[in-house]
C-alpha positions as CSV (number, residue, x, y, z in Angstrom):
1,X,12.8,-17.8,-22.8
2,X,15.5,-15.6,-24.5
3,X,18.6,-14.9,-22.5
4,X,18.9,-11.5,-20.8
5,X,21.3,-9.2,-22.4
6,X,22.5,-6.4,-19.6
7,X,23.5,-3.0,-20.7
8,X,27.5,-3.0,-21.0
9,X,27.6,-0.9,-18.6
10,X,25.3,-2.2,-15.9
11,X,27.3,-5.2,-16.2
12,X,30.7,-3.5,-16.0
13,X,29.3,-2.4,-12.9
14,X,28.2,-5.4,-11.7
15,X,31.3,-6.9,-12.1
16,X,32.6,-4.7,-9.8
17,X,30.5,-4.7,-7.1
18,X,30.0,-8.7,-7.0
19,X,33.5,-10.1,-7.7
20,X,33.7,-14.0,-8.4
21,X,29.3,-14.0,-7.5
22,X,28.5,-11.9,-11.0
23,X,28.2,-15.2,-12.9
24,X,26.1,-17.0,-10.4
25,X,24.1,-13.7,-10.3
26,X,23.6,-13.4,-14.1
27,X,22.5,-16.9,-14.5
28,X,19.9,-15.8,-11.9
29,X,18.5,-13.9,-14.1
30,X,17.5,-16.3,-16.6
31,X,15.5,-18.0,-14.3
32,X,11.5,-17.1,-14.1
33,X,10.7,-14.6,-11.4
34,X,9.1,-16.3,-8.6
35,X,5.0,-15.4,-8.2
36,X,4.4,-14.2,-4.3
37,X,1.2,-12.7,-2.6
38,X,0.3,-11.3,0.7
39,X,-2.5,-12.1,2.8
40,X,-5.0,-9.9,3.9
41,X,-4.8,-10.8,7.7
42,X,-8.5,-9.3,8.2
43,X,-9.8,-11.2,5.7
44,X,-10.1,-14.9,5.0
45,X,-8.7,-17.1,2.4
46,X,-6.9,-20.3,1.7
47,X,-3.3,-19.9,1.5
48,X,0.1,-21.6,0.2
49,X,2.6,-23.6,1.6
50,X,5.3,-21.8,1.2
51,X,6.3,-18.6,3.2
52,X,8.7,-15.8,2.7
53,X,10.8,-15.7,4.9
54,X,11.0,-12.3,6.2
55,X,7.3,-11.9,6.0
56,X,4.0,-13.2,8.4
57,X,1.7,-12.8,5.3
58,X,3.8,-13.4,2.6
59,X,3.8,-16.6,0.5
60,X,4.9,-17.7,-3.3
61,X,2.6,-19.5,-5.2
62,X,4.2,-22.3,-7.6
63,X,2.8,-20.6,-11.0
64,X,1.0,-17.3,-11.8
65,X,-2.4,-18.0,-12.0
66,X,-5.0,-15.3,-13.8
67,X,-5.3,-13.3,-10.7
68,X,-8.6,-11.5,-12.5
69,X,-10.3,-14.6,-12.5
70,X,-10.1,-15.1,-9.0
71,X,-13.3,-13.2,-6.9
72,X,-11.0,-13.0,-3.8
73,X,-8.4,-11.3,-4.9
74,X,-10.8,-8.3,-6.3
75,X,-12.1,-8.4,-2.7
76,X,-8.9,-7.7,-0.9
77,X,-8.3,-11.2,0.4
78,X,-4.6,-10.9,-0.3
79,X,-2.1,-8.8,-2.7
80,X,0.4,-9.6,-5.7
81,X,3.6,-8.3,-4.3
82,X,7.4,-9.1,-5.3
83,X,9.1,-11.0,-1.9
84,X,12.0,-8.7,-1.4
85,X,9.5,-5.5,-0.8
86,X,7.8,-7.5,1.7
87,X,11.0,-7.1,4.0
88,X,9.6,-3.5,5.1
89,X,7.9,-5.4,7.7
90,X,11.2,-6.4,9.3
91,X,12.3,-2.8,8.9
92,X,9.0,-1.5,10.6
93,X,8.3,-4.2,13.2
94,X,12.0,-3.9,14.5
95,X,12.5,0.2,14.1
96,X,8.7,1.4,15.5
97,X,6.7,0.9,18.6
98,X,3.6,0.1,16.9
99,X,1.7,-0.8,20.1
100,X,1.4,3.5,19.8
101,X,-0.8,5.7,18.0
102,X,1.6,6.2,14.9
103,X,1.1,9.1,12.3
104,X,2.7,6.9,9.4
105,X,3.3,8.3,5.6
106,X,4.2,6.1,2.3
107,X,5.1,9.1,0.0
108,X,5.4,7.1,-3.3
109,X,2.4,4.7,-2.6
110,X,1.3,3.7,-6.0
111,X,-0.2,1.4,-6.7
112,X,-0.6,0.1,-2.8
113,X,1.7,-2.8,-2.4
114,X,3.8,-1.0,0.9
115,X,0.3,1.3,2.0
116,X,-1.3,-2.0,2.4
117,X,0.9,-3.8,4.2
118,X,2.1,-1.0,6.6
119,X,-1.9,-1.2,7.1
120,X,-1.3,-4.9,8.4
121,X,1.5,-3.9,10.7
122,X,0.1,-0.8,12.4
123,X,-2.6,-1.0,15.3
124,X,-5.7,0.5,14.6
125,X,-5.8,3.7,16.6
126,X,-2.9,4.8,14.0
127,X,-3.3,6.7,10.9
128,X,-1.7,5.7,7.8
129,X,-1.4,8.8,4.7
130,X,-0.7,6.7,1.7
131,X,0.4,9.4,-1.0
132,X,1.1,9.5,-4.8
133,X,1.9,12.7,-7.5
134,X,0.5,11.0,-10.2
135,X,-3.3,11.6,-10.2
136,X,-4.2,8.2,-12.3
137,X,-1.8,6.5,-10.2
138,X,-3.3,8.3,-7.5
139,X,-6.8,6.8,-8.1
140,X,-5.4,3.1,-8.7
141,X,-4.1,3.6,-5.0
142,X,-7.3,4.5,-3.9
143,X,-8.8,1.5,-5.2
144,X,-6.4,-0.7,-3.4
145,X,-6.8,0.9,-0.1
146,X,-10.6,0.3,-0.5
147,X,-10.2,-3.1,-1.7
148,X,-7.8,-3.9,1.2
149,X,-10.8,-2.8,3.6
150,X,-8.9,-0.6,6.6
151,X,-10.6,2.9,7.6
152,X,-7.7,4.4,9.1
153,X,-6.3,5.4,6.0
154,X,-6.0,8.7,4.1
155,X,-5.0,8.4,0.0
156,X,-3.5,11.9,-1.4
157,X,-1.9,13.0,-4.4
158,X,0.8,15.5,-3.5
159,X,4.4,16.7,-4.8
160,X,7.0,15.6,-1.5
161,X,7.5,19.8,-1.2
162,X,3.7,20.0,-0.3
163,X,4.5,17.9,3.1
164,X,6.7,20.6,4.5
165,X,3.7,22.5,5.6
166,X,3.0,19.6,7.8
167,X,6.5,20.1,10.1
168,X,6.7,17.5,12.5
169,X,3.6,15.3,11.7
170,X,4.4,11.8,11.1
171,X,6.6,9.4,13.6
172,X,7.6,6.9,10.5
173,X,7.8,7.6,6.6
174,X,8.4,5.3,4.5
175,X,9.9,6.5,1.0
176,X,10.6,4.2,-1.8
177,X,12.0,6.2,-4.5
178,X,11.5,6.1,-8.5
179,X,14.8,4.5,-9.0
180,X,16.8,3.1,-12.1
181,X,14.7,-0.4,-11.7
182,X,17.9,-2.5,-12.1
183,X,16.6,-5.2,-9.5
184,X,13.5,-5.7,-12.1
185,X,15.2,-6.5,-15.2
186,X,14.1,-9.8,-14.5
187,X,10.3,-9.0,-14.3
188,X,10.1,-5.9,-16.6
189,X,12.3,-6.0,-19.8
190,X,11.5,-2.4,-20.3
191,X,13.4,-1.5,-17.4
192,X,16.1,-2.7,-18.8
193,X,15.8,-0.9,-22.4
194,X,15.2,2.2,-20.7
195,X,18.4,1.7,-18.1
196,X,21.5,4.5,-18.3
197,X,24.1,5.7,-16.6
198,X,22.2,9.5,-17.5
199,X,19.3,8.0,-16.1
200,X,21.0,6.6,-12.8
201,X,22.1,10.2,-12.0
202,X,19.2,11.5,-13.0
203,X,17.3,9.5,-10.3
204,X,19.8,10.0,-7.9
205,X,19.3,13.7,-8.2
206,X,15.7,13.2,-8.3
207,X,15.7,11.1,-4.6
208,X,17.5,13.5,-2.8
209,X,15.2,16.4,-4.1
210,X,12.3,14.2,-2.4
211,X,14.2,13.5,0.9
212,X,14.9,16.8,1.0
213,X,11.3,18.2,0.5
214,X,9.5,16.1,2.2
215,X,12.3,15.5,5.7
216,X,10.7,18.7,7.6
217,X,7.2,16.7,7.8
218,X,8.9,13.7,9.9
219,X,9.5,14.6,13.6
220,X,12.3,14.5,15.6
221,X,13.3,10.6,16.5
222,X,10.9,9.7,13.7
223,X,12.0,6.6,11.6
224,X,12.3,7.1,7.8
225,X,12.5,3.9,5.7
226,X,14.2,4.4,2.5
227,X,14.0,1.6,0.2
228,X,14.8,1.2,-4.0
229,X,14.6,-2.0,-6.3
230,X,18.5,-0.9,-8.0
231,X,21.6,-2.1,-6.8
232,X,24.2,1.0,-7.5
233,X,25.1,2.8,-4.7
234,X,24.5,6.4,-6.4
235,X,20.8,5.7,-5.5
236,X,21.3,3.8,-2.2
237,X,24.5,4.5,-0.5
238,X,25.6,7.7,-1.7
239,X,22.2,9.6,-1.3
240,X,21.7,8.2,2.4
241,X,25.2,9.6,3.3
242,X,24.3,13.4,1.7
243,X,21.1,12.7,3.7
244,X,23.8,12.2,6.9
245,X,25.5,15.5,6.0
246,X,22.7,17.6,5.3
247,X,20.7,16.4,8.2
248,X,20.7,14.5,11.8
249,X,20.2,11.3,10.7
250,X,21.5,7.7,13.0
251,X,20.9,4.2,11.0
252,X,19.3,1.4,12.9
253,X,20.5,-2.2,12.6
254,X,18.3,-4.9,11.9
255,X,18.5,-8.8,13.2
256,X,19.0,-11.1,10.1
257,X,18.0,-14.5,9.7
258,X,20.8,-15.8,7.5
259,X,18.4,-18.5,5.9
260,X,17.0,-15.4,4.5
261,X,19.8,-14.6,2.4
262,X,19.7,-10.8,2.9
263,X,23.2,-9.1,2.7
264,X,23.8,-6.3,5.6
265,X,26.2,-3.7,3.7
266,X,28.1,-1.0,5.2
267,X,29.6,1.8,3.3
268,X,30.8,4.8,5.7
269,X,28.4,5.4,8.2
270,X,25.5,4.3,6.2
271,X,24.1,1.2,6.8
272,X,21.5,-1.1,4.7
273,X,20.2,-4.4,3.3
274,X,20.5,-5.7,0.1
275,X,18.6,-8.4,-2.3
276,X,20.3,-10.2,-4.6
277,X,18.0,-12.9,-7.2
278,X,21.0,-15.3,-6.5
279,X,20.7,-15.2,-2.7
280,X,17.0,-14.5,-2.1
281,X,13.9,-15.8,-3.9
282,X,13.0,-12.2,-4.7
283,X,14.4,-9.5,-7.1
284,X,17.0,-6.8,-6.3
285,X,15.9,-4.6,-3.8
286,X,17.4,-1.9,-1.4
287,X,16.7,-0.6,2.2
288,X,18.0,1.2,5.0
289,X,16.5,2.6,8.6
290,X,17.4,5.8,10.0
291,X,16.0,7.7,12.7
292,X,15.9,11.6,12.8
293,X,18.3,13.4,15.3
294,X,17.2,17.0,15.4
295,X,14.3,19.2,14.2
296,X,10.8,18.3,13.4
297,X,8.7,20.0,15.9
298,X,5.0,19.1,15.0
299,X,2.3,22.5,14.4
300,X,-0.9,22.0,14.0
301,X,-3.9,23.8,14.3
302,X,-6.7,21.9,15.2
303,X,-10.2,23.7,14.1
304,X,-13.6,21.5,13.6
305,X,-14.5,21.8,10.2
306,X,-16.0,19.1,9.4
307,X,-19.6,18.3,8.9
308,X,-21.6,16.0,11.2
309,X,-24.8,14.3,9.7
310,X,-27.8,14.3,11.3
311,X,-28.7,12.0,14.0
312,X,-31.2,10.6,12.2
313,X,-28.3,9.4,9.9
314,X,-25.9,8.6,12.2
315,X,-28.3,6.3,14.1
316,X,-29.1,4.6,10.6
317,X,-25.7,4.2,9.5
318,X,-24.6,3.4,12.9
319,X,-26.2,-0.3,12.4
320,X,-23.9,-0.6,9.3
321,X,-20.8,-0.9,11.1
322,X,-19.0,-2.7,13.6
323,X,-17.6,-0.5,16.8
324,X,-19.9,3.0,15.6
325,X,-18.6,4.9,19.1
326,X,-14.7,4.5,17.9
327,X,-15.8,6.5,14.4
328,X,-16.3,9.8,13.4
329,X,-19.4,10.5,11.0
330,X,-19.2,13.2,8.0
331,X,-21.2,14.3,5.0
332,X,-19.1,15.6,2.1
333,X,-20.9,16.2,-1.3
334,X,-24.4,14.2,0.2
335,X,-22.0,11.5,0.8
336,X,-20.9,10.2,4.5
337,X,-17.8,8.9,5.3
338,X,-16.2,7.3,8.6
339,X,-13.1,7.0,10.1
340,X,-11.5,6.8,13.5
341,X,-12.4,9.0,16.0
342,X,-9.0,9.3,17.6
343,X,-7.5,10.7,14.0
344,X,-10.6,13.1,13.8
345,X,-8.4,16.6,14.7
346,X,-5.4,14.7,12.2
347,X,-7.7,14.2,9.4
348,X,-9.2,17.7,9.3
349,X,-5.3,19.1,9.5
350,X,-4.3,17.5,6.4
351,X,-7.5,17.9,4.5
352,X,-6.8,21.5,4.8
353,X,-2.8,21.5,4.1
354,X,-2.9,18.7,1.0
355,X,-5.2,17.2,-2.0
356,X,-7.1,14.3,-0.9
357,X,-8.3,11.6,-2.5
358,X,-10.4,10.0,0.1
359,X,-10.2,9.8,3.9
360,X,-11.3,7.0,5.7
361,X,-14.0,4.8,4.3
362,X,-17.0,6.2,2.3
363,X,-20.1,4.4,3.4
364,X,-23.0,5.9,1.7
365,X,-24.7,8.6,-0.7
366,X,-27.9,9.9,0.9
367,X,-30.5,10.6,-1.8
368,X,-33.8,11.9,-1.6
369,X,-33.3,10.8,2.1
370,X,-32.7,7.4,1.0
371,X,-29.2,5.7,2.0
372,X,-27.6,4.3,-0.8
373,X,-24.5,1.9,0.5
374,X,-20.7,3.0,-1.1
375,X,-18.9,-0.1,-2.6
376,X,-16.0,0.8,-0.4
377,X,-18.2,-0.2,3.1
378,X,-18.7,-3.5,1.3
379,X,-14.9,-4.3,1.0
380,X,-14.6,-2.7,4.8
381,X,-13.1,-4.5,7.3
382,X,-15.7,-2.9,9.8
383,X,-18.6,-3.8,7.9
384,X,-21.6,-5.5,10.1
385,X,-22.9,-8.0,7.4
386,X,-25.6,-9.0,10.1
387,X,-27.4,-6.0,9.0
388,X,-27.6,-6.9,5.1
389,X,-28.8,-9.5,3.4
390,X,-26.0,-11.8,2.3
391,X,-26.0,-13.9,-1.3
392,X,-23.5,-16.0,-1.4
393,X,-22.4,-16.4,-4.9
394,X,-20.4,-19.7,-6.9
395,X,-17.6,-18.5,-9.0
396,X,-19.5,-18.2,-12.3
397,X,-21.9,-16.0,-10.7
398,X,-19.0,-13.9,-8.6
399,X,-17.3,-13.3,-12.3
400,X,-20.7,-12.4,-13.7
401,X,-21.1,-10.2,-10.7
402,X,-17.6,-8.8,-11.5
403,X,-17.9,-8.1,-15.2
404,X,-21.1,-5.8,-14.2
405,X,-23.2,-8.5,-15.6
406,X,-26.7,-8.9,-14.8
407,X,-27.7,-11.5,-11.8
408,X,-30.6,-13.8,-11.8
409,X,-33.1,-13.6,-9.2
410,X,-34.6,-16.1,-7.0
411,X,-37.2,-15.0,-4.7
412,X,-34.3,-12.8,-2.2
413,X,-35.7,-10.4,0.0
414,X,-36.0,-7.2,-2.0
415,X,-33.0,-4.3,-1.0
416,X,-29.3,-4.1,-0.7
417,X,-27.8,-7.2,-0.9
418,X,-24.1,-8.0,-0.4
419,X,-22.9,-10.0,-2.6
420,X,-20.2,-12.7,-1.6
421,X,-17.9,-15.1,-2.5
422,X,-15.7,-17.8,-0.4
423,X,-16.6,-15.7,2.7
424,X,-15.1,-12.5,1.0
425,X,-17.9,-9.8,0.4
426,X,-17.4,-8.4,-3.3
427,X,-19.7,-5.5,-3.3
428,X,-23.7,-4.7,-3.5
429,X,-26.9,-5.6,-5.5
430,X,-30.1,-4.1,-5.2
431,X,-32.6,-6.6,-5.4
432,X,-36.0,-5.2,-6.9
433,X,-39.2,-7.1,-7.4
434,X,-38.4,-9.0,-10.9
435,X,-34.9,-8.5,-11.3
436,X,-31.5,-7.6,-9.6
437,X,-29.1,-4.3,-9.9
438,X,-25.6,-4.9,-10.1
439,X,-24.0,-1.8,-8.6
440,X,-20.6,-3.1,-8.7
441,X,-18.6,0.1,-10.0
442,X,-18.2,0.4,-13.8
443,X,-15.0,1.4,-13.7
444,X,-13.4,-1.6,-11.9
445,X,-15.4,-4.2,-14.2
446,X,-13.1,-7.0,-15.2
447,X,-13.2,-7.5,-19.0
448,X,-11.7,-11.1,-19.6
């Protein structure tokens, strides 16, 4: 492994902020970045030893395995997340009542890593808007959320200025901002090419041009969580006290372990928690908690627009599911979709105010009056697999299953068939009289 060279004047700055700990930081830094997942608590799966600290489903695995090659994972049994991100759980947990029916927003979601665990934490009568600018990016979210299996979950691809129509809205936002990347030089060597004092400003300017748009849309006493993976305190610091200025803003502390090896800093009135690779078995990372002091008076309209399917659907499809009196049934496109009845009137409000992706979980396309089931109801956490046939698969037969490949058949009952693997469903066949349909979608085929 070839040493890492820092920018002169990353290190310069370095210097500064660390004192006598820069060496035992830089040497850091040649050490391999350590591998850590989080667990899917809905769904099943065999898990390390070792836990992050500051996480109840996080764990590091002693090498990187070939995560494609592993059924589970493309089933949503856990995610491949860095350990220092993980500590929005601490920031949530001990900032939010979420024993309430939360409005929650991740503004820069891509590609899933904080929508799907804020999906962990929350309870399920609350509504989670996991949002991203980029339209491909956008589309890679929504593949996670499905994968990760919640319904109470809306994906949409919207500039942060778009949110101020929706004053008031959410009760926590979480924003973690495009930054600089300094904490991933480690991981991502092209971080560190592309590193700059320009660029630092740049992102700086850019951050508080995205706490500004998008600050109306969280009401008053609403938590934001602000978060980077850079250490300077242009992009940390220095934003969150023009944030103080500009608006009514209090920071919350936060109890600290000190076997995690998270540093509390202070600067001002600003407050916040900082990841160092030479204190934590993580990379560099940034967060701070504030609440909202003034403003943010929620206005929404609530008009039923949706479409209902008939009953004759809803009783069919009603069999599919787990709990079918706590969801709301629409048809969009000859396709029906669910999602909690409680976040029915919240749902229609930003369908009509933003660009969705997809709102709660799309269960099937009805053709020539035939119900076809959606992949995304066989990675659902509220699927009834007591309706469906069940073939449980070995691991050559899951991969073959996951490359689109086609499945032998062995006298199954003819239909839909989910397909499953270790107790974690993977998606559907259709079993036909002399051979089997692998409807696993095209577009998420592995290729190894």
């Amino acid at each position: 492994m070839n040493p890492l060279i820092l920018p002169n004047a990353f290190e310069i700055a370095l210097r500064k902020q660390l004192g006598a700990c820069f060496e035992v930081f830089q040497a850091s830094l040649q050490e391999p970045a350590p591998t850590s997942i989080r667990a899917n608590p809905a769904k099943h799966s065999v898990l390390p030893d070792e836990k992050v600290l500051w996480s109840k489903f996080g764990y590091y695995l002693n090498q990187r395995p070939s995560f494609t090659l592993d059924p589970t994972f493309h089933g949503g049994s856990y995610y491949v997340q860095e350990a220092s991100s993980m500590f929005v759980e601490q920031a949530f947990l001990q900032s939010v009542d979420n024993t309430k029916s939360l409005n929650v927003l991740d503004l820069c979601a891509a590609p899933g890593g904080k929508s799907t665990h804020l999906l962990s934490l929350m309870n399920k009568e609350s509504l989670l808007v996991s949002n991203e600018v980029i339209r491909t990016r956008a589309n890679i979210l929504s593949e996670n959320i499905q994968k990760w299996g919640y319904p109470n979950a809306v994906v949409t691809s919207n500039d942060p200025h778009d949110f101020e129509r929706l004053k008031g809205f959410f009760d926590v936002m979480v924003v973690d901002a495009p930054c600089s990347g300094e904490g991933l030089f480690r991981k991502d060597p092209n971080a560190m090419s592309e590193w700059s004092p320009d660029n630092v400003a740049l992102c700086s300017k850019r951050q508080r041009r995205i706490l500004s748009d998008v600050w109306p849309a969280l009401k008053q006493g609403g938590i934001l969580i602000y978060s980077t993976c850079t250490y300077n305190e242009a992009e940390n610091e220095e934003n969150l006290a023009w944030l103080k200025e500009e608006q009514g803003v209090e920071f919350i502390s936060l109890q600290l372990d000190p076997s995690w090896g998270v540093e509390q800093t202070s600067k001002g009135n600003v407050m916040g928690y900082r990841f160092f690779p030479h204190k934590v078995k993580g990379e560099g990372f940034f967060l701070s908690v504030m609440r909202k002091t003034n403003g943010g008076e929620s206005r929404m309209n609530y008009k039923n627009s949706f479409t209902a399917p008939s009953k004759k659907i809803i009783d069919q499809l009603s069999q599919w599911v787990l709990t079918p009196e706590e969801k709301t049934f629409i048809i969009r496109n000859d396709q029906v979709q669910f999602f909690p009845k409680n976040k029915h009137f919240e749902i229609e409000f930003l369908a009509k105010n933003l660009y969705l992706i997809s709102a709660g979980t799309s269960m099937a396309t009805v053709k020539h009056e035939k119900l076809i089931p959606e992949h995304a109801l066989a990675l659902s956490i509220e699927l009834n697999k007591e309706h469906f046939t069940v073939l449980n698969v070995e691991l050559p037969q899951a991969l073959q299953y996951l490359r689109k490949e086609t499945l032998e058949v062995h006298g199954e009952k003819k239909g839909f068939a989910l397909i499953q693997y270790n107790g974690v469903p993977l998606g559907w066949a259709n079993v036909l009289d002399n051979r089997m349909n692998n409807l696993y979608p095209a577009e998420w085929r592995i290729r190894k």
